[in-house]
C-alpha positions as CSV (number, residue, x, y, z in Angstrom):
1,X,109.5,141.3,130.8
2,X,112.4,143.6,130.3
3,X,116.2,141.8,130.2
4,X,117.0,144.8,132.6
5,X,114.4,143.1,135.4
6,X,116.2,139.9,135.0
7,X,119.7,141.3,135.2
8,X,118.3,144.0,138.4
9,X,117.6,140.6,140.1
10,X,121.3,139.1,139.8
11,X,123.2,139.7,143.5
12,X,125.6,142.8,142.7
13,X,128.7,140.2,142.8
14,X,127.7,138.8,139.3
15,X,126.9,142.1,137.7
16,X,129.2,143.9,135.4
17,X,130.3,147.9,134.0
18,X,127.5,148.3,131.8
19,X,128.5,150.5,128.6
20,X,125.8,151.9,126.0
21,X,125.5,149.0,124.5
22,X,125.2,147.1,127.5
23,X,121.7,150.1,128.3
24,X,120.5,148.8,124.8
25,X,120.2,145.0,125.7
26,X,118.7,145.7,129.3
27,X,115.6,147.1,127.0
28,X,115.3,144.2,125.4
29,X,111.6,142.7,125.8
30,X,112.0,138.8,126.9
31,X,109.0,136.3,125.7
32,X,110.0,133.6,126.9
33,X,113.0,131.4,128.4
34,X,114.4,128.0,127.1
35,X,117.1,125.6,127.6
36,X,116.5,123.4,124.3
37,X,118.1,125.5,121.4
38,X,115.4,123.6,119.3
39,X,112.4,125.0,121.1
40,X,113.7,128.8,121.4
41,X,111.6,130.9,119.6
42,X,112.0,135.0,118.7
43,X,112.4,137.2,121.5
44,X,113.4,134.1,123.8
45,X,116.7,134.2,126.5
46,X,118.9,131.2,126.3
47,X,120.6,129.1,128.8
48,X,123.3,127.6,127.5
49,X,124.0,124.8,130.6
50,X,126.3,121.6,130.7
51,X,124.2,118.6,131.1
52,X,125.0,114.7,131.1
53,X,124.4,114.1,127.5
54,X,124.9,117.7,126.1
55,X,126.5,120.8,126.6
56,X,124.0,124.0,126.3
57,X,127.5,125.9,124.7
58,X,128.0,123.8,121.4
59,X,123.5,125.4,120.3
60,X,124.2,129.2,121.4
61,X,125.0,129.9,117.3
62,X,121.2,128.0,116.9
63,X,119.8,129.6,119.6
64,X,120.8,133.1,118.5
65,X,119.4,132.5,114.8
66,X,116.2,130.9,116.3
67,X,115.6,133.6,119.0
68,X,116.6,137.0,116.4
69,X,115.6,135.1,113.3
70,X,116.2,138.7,111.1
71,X,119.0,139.8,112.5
């Protein structure tokens, strides 16, 4: 699934001016979706949520190595 279906799906209050660079993401291809930094794998979307023992926020610099890995 293309990022751009997921962000089409979003009611038009939460959606942004896209720029260029904004176009480029929305082709992205997602493979998969994760909460857990430690199971995201390439090509995977992140949620970075608050929970009662963690917060999603502190693993986004993980999560971004795991899911673009040569970047």
């Amino acid at each position: 699934m293309r990022l751009a279906a997921l962000l089409d799906a979003l009611p038009a209050e939460l959606r942004t001016h896209e720029t260029k660079s904004d176009a480029d993401a929305r082709a992205l291809e997602i493979r998969g979706i994760s909460y857990d930094s430690r199971r995201v794998e390439a090509g995977d979307l992140f949620f970075a949520l608050r929970g009662a023992n963690a917060d999603g926020h502190r693993y986004l610099a993980q999560a971004l190595d795991r899911a673009f890995p040569n970047a």
